[in-house]
C-alpha positions as CSV (number, residue, x, y, z in Angstrom):
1,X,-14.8,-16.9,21.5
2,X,-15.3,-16.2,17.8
3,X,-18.5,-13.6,16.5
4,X,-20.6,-14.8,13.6
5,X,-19.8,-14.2,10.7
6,X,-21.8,-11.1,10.3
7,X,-18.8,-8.1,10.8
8,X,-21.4,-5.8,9.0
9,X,-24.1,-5.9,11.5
10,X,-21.7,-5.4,14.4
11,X,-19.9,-2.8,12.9
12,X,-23.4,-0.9,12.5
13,X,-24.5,-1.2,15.9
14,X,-20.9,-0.5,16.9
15,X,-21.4,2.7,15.3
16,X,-24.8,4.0,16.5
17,X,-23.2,2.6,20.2
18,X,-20.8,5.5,19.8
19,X,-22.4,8.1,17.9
20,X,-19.3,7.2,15.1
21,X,-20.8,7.9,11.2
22,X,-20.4,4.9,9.1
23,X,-17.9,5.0,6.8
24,X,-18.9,3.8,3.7
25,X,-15.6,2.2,2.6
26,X,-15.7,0.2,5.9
27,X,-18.7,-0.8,5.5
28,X,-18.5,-2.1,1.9
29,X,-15.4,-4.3,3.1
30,X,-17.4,-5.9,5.8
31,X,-20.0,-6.5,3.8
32,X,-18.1,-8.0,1.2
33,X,-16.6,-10.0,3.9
34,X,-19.6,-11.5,5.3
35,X,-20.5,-12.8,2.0
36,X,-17.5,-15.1,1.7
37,X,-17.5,-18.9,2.3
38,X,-13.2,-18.7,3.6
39,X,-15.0,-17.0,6.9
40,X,-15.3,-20.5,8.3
41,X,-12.7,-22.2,6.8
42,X,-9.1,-22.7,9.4
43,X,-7.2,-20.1,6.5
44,X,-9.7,-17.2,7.1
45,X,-9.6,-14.5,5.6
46,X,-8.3,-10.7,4.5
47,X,-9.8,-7.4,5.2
48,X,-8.2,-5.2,2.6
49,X,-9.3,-1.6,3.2
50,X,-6.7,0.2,1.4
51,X,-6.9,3.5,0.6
52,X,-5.4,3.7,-2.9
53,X,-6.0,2.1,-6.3
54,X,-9.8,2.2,-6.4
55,X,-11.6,3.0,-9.8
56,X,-14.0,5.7,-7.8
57,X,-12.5,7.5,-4.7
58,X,-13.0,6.0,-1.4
59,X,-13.4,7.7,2.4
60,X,-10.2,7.0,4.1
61,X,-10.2,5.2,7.1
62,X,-9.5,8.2,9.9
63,X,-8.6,7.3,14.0
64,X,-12.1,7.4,15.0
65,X,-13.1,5.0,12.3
66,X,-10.4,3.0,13.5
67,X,-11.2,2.6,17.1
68,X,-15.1,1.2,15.5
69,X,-13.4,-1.3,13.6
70,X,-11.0,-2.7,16.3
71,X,-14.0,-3.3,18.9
72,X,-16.0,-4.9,15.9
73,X,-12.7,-7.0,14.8
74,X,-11.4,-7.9,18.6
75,X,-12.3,-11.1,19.1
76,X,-13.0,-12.3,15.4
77,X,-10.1,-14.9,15.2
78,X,-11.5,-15.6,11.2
79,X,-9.5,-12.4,10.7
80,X,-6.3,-13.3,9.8
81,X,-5.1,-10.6,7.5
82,X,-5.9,-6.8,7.6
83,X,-4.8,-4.2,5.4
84,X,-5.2,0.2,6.6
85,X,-2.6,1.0,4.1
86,X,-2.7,4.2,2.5
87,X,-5.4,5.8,5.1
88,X,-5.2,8.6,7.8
89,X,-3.7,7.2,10.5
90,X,-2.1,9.0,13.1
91,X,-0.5,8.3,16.3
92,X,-4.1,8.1,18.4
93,X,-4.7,5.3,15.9
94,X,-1.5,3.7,16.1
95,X,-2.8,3.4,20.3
96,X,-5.9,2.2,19.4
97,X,-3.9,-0.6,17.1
98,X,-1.6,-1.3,19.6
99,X,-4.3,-2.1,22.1
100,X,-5.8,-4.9,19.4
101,X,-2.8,-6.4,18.9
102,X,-2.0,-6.9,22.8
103,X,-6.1,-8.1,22.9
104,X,-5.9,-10.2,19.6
105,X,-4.5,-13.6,19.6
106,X,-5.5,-14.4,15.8
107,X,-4.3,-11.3,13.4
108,X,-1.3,-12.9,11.5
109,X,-0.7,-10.1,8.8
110,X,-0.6,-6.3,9.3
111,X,-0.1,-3.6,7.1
112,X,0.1,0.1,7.9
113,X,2.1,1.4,5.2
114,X,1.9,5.0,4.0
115,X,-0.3,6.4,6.7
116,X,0.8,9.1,9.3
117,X,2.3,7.5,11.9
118,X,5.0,9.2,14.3
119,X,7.2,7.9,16.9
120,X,5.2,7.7,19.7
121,X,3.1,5.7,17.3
122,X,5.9,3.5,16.5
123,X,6.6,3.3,20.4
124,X,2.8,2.2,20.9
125,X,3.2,-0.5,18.5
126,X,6.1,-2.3,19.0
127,X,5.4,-2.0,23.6
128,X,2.2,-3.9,21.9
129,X,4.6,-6.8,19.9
130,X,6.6,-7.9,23.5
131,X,3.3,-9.6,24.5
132,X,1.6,-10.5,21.1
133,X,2.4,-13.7,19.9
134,X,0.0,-13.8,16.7
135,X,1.3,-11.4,14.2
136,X,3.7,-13.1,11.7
137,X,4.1,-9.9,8.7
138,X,4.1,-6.6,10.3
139,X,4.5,-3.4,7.0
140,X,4.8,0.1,8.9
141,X,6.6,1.4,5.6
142,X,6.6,4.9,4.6
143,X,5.5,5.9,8.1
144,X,7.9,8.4,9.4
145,X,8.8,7.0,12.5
146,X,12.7,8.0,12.4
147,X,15.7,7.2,14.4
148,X,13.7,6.8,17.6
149,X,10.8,5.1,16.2
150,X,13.4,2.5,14.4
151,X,15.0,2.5,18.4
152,X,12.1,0.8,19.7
153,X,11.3,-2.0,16.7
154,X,14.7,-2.6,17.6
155,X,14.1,-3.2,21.3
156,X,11.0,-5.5,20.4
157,X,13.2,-7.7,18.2
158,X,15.4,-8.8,21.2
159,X,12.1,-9.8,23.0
160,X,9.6,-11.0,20.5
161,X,9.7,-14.6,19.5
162,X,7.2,-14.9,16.7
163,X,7.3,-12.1,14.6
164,X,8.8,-13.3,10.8
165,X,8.5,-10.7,8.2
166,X,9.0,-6.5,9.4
167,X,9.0,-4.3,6.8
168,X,10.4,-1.0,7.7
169,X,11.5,0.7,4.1
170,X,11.3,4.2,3.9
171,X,10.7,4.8,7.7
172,X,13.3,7.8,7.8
173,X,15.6,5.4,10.0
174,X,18.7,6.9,11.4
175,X,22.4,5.3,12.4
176,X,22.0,4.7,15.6
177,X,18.6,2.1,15.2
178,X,19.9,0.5,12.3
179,X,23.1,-0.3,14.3
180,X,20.5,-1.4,17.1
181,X,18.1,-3.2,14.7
182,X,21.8,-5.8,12.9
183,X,22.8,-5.9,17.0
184,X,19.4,-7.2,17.7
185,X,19.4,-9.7,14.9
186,X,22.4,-11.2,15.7
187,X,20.1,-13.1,18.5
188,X,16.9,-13.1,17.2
189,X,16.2,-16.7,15.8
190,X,12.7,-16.2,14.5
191,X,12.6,-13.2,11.7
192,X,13.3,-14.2,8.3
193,X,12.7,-11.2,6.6
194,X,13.5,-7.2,6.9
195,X,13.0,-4.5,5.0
196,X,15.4,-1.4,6.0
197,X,15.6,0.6,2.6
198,X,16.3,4.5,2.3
199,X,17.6,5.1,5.7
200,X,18.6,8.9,6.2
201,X,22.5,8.7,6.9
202,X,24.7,11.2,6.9
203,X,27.9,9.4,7.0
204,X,30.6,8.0,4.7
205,X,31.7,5.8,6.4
206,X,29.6,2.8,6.2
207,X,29.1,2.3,10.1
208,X,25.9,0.7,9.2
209,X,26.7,-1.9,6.5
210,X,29.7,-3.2,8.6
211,X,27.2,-4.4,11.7
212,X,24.9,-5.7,8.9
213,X,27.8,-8.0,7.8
214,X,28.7,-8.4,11.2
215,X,25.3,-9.8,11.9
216,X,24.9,-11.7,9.1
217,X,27.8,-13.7,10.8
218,X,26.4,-14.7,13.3
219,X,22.5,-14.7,12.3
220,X,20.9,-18.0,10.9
221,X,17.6,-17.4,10.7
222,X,17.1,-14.2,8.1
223,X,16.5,-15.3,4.6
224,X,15.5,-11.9,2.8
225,X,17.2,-8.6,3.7
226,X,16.6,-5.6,1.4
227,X,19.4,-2.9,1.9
228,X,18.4,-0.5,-0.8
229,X,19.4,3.2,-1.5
230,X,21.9,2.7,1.6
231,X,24.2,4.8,-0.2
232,X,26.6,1.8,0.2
233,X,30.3,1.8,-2.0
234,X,32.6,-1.1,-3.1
235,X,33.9,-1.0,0.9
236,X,30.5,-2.1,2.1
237,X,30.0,-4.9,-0.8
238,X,33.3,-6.2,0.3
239,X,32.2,-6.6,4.0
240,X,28.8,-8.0,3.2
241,X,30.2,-10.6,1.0
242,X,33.1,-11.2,3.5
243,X,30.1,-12.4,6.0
244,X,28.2,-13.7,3.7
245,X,31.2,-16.6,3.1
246,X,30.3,-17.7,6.3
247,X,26.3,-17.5,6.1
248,X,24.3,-20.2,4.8
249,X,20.9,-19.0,5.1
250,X,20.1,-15.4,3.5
251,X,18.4,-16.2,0.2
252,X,17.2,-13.1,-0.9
253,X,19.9,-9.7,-0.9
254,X,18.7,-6.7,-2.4
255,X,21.6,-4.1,-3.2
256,X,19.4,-1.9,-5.6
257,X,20.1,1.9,-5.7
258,X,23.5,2.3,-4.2
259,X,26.9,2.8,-5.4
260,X,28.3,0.0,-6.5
261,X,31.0,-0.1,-9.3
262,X,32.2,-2.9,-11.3
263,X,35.3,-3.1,-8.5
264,X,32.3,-3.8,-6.1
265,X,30.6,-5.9,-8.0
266,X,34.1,-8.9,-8.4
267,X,33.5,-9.3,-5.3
268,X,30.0,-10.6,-5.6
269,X,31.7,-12.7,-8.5
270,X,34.0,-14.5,-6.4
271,X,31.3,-14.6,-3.4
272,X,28.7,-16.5,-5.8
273,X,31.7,-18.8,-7.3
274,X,31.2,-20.2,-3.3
275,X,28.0,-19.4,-1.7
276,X,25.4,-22.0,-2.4
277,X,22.9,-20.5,-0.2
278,X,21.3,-17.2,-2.5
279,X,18.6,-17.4,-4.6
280,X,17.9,-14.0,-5.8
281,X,20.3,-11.1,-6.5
282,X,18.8,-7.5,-6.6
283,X,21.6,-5.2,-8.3
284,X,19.3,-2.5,-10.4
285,X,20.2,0.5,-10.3
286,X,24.3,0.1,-9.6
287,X,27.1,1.1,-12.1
288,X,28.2,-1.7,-12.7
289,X,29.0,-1.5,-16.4
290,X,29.9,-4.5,-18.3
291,X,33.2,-5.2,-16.4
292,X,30.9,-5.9,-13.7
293,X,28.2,-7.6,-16.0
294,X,31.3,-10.4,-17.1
295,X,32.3,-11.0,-13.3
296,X,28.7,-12.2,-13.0
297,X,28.2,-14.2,-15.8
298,X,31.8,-16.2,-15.0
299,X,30.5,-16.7,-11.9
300,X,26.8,-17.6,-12.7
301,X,28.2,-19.5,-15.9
302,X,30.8,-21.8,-14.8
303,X,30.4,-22.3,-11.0
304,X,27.1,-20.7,-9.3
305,X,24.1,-23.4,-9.6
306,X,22.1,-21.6,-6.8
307,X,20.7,-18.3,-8.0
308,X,17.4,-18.4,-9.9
309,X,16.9,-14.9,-10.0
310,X,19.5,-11.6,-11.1
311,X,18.0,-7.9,-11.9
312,X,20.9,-5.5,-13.6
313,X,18.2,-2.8,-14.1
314,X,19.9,1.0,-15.0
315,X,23.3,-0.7,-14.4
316,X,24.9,1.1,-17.2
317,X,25.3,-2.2,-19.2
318,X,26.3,-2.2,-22.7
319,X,26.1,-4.8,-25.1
320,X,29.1,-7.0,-24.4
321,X,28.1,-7.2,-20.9
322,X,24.8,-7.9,-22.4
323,X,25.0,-10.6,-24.7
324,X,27.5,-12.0,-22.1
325,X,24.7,-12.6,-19.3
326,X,22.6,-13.7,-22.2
327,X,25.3,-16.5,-22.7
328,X,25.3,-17.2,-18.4
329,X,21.7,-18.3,-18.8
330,X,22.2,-20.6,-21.9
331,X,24.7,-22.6,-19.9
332,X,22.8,-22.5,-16.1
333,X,19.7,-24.3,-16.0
334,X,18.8,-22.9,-12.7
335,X,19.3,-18.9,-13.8
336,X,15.7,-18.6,-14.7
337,X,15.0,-14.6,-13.4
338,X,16.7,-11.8,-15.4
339,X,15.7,-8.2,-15.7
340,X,17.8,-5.9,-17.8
341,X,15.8,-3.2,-18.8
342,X,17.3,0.6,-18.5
343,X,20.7,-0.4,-20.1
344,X,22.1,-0.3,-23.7
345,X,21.4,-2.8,-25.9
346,X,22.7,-3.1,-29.1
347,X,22.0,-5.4,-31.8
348,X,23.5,-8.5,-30.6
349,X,22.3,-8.1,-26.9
350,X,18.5,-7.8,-28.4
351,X,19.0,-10.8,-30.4
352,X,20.5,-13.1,-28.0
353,X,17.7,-12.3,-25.8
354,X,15.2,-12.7,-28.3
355,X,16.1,-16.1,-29.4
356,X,16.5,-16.9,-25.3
357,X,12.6,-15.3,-24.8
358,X,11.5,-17.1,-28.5
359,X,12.9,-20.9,-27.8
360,X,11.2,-20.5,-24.0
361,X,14.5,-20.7,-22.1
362,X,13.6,-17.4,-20.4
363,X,9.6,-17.4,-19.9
364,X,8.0,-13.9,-20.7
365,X,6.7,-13.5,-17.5
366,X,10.3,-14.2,-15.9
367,X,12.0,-11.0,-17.4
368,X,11.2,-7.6,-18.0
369,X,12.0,-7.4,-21.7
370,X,9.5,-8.7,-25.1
371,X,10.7,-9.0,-28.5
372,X,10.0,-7.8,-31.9
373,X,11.5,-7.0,-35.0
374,X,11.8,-3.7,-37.2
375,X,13.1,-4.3,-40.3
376,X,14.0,-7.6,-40.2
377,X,16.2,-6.4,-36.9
378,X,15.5,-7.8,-33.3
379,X,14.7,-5.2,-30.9
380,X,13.6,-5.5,-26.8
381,X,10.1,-3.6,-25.6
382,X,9.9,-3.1,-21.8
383,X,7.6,-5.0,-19.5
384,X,6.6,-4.0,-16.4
385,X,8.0,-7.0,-14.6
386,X,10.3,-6.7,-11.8
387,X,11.9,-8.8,-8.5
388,X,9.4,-6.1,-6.6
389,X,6.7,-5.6,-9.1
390,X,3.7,-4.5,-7.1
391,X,5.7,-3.6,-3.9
392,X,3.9,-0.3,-3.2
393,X,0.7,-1.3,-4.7
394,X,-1.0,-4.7,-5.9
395,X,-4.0,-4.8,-8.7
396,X,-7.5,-5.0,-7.7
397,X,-8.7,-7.2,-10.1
398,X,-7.2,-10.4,-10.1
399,X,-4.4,-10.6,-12.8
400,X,-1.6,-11.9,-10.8
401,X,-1.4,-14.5,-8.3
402,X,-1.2,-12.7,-4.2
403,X,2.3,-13.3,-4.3
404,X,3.1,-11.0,-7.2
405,X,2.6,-7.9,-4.4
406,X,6.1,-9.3,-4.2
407,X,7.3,-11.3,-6.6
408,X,10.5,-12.4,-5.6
409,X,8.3,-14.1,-3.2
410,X,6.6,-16.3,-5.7
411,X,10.3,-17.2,-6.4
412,X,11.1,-18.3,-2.9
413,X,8.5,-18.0,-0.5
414,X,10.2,-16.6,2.7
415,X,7.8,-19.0,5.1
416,X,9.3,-21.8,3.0
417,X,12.5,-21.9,4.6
C-alpha cells in the first residue's frame, strides 16, 4: 500500500519519532518531491540527493539520516529512482539499505557511488539482491569493497534474475572475483550491462581478460561491458576479439586506458570487417598510433556498417591516421560518433574535420572537436564531449537530456535491446 504523496510530512514526524535532527538537504528533496505532478503518474519519480555539484554546500546524508529516510521511503512504490551518491555512507548504512531493498518491491534504480562502503557492506547488499526482484540499475562505484566484496556480487549474479545494469568501476576488485563475476555471466541471462573498470591486478598474465572472452562465448544477454584501465596488451585484444567472432550481442566494448598497440588494434580491424553486432568502440587512451588508426578506417570504410560510434582519444594519432578516419566517415553513413581530441593534428587532419563538422556530416554535438580558423588556417578547439561525458557527475540544471549522465547510452539505450 502506497503513502500520499506527502514524503515531507512523514519524514518530519519520522524524525521527532526517533529523536533524529532533520537534515536539511533531505528535507529540501522531499519537499521538492511532493510538489511534483510525476508522483501519481505509473513512471514515478527520482529522489536525487547527491552529495556533490551543488552551487551552496549541502549536509551529507550520514547512516542515521539514512535509516529516517528508508522507514519514510518503505512502502512508497512512486519511488522508483534514488540517488545517495557522494554522501557518508558506511557499512551500518549499507544494512539499513539492504533491509529496504529485501522490504521494497518498487525501487528500480540505485546509486551508491563514491560513499564509504566496505565489504561487509557489499556482503549486506548483494544477501539483499537474492530475494529482491525490483531493482533493475544498481551503481556501488568507487566504494571500496575489494576482492571479497566483488566475491559476493558475484555469488548474487548466479541467483538473481532481474537485475540489468551493475556498475562496479573502481571498486578495488581483485583476480579472484573478476574470474568469479565472467564465470557467473556465462549463465546469467538477464544483465545487460557491467561496469568492472580499474581492477587492482597484480599479474601479467591476463588470467582475467581470457575468462572475459571466455564468457563472452557463451553469454547472450550482455550488451555493454566496460573493461577499462585493465592493464590489458595485444594478447588480451586477441582473445576478446577471438570470442567476440562468435558473439552477436555485446554492443557497447570499452577498451579505454590499457595497453594496446597498433599490433592489438589489427585485430579489432579484422574483428569489425565481420562482426555486425557493435555499436560503439571505446579505444581512448591506447597507443595505437596511426598504423592502428588505418586498420580502423579499412575496416570501418570498406566493410563495417554497424558501428555508430569510435573514440581514439590520447591514442598517439598523427595526422595520416587522422585525415585517414576523417576519410572512414565520408564513405560510412552509419559512423556518426568520433572523438579525437588529445592526438596530433596537423593541418590536413584539422581541415578534413572541419569541412566534415561545417557541411553537418559530423553534428557538433557528436564529436569532441569545433572549428575555426587563424589566419586563414583551419584549426580544432576541444569540446567537452565524450562516449562517457557526465559519468562521475551529471549537471543540475537541465542542459542535457538524462541520458547524457552516460552518453553512449543516448546512442543505444542498453534497455533497448
Amino acid at each position: 500500500m502506497s503513502v500520499p504523496p506527502d514524503l515531507h510530512p512523514h519524514y518530519v514526524r519520522a524524525c521527532q519519532n526517533v529523536g533524529q535532527p532533520e537534515n536539511p538537504f533531505v528535507a529540501h528533496v522531499l519537499q521538492e518531491a511532493d510538489k511534483t505532478d510525476e508522483i501519481r503518474s505509473t513512471k514515478g519519480i527520482t529522489l536525487k540527493i547527491a552529495g556533490n555539484n551543488h552551487p551552496v554546500p549541502v549536509q551529507r546524508v550520514t547512516d542515521d539520516d539514512l535509516g529516517v529516510l528508508a522507514s519514510v521511503l518503505c512502502h512508497a512504490v512512486f519511488v522508483k529512482d534514488l540517488d545517495l551518491s557522494y554522501n557518508l555512507l558506511t557499512d551500518a548504512g549499507a544494512k539499513t539499505m539492504a533491509t529496504f531493498l529485501q522490504e521494497n518491491s518498487s525501487l528500480q534504480y540505485l546509486n551508491l557511488m563514491f560513499n564509504d562502503i566496505g565489504t561487509s557492506g557489499a556482503e549486506l547488499i548483494a544477501g539483499a539482491l537474492y530475494r529482491n526482484r525490483s531493482l533493475v540499475y544498481l551503481r556501488m562505484t568507487g566504494n571500496k569493497i575489494g576482492n571479497q566484496g566483488g566475491m559476493f556480487f558475484a555469488s548474487m549474479l548466479q541467483m538473481n534474475p532481474t537485475l540489468e545494469k551493475l556498475d562496479l568501476g573502481d571498486c578495488d576488485l581483485g583476480l579472484q572475483c573478476l574470474i568469479a563475476i565472467a564465470t557467473a555471466l556465462s549463465q546469467n541471462k538477464s544483465l545487460k550491462a557491467i561496469n568492472l573498470n580499474r581492477p587492482l591486478l597484480f599479474s601479467q598474465q591476463e588470467e582475467t581478460t581470457v575468462h572475459i572472452a571466455r564468457m563472452l562465448k557463451n553469454n547472450s544477454s550482455l550488451v555493454e561491458l566496460h573493461l577499462s584501465k585493465h592493464e590489458m596488451k595485444n594478447f588480451g585484444v586477441e582473445r576478446l576479439c577471438e570470442a567476440l567472432y562468435q558473439n552477436s550481442s555485446l554492443r557497447y566494448l570499452d577498451l579505454s586506458c590499457n595497453n594496446i598497440t597498433c599490433d592489438g588494434v589489427k585485430f579489432l580491424g579484422e574483428l569489425l570487417k565481420h562482426n555486425q553486432a557493435l555499436v560503439i568502440l571505446d579505444l581512448r587512451a591506447n597507443r595505437i598510433e596511426d598504423d592502428g588508426a588505418l586498420y580502423l578506417s579499412e575496416a570501418l570504410s570498406l566493410h563495417n556498417r554497424t558501428l555508430q560510434a569510435l573514440s581514439v582519444v590520447s591514442c598517439n594519432i598523427s595526422g595520416k591516421g587522422l585525415t585517414a578516419l576523417s576519410h572512414a566517415i565520408k564513405s560510412n553513413v552509419i559512423l556518426s560518433y568520433m572523438y579525437i581530441w588529445g592526438n596530433k593534428f596537423d593541418e590536413g587532419a584539422c581541415r578534413s574535420f572541419s569541412e566534415l563538422i561545417q557541411t553537418g556530416r559530423l553534428k557538433a554535438d557528436c564529436t569532441d572537436v569545433a572549428p575555426y580558423k587563424v589566419d586563414g588556417c583551419a584549426q580544432l578547439a576541444e569540446l567537452s564531449h565524450g562516449l562517457q561525458r557526465h559519468y562521475y557527475w551529471a549537471p543540475r540544471h537541465k542542459v542535457v537530456a538524462d541520458s547524457a549522465a552516460n552518453a553512449s547510452l543516448a546512442i543505444a539505450a542498453v534497455l533497448d535491446y
